[in-house]
C-alpha positions as CSV (number, residue, x, y, z in Angstrom):
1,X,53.8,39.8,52.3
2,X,53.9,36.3,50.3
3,X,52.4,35.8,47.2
4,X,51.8,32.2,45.7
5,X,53.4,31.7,42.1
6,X,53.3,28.4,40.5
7,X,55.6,28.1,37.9
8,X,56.4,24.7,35.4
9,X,59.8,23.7,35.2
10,X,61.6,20.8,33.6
11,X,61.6,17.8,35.4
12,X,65.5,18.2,35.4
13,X,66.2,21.4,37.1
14,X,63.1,20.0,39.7
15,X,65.6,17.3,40.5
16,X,68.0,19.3,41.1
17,X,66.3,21.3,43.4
18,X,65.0,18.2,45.1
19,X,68.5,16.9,45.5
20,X,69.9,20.5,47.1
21,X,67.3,20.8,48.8
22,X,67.2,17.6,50.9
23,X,71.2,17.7,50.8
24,X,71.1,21.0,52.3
25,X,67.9,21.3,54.6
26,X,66.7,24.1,52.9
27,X,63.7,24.2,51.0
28,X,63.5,24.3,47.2
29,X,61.2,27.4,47.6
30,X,64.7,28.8,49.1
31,X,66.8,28.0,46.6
32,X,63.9,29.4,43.7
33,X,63.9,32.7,45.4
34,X,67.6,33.1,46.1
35,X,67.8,31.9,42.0
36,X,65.3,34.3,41.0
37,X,66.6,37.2,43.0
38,X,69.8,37.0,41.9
39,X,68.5,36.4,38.1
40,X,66.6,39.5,38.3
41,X,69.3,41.8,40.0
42,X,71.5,41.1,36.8
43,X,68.5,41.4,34.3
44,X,67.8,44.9,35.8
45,X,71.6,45.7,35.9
46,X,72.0,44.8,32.2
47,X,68.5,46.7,31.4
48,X,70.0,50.0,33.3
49,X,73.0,49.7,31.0
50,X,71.7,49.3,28.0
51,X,69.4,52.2,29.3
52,X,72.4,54.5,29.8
53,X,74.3,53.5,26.5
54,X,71.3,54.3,24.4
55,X,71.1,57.5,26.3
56,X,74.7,58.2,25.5
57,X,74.2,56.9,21.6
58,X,71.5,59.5,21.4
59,X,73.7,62.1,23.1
60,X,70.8,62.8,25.9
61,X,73.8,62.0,28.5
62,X,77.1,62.3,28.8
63,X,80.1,60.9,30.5
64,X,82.7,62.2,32.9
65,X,86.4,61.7,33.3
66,X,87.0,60.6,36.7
67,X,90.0,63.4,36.7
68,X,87.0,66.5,36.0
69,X,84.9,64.5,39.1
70,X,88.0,64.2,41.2
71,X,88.1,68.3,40.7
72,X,84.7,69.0,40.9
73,X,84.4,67.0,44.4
74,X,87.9,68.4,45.6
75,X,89.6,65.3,45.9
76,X,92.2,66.0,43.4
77,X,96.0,65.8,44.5
């Protein structure tokens, strides 16, 4: 399912996109979406982390050695 966005962008980074796009025979709604997936997959990586960390600060989790989950998962030499 495809949703129309518009979004504004600096006549710069447009001519950018113009220029990749015609260079490459892609589209510049290609290169947007590859941009913006990548983009979010770190901003939801970094979000997660600084989930966990404040999770850890507050002492509501915990952290394991990998030696105790080596053990507890019987691959320990």
């Amino acid at each position: 399912m495809s949703s129309v966005c518009q979004v504004r962008i600096p006549e710069e980074i447009d001519a950018r996109l113009r220029r990749l796009a015609a260079e490459t025979g892609r589209s510049k709604s290609y290169y947007v979406r590859k941009a913006l997936t990548r983009s979010l997959e770190e901003m939801e990586d970094a979000y997660l982390a600084d989930e966990r960390l404040a999770e850890l600060r507050a002492g509501r989790s915990r952290t394991h050695s990998l030696t105790d989950v080596e053990k507890r998962l019987g691959l320990a030499d």
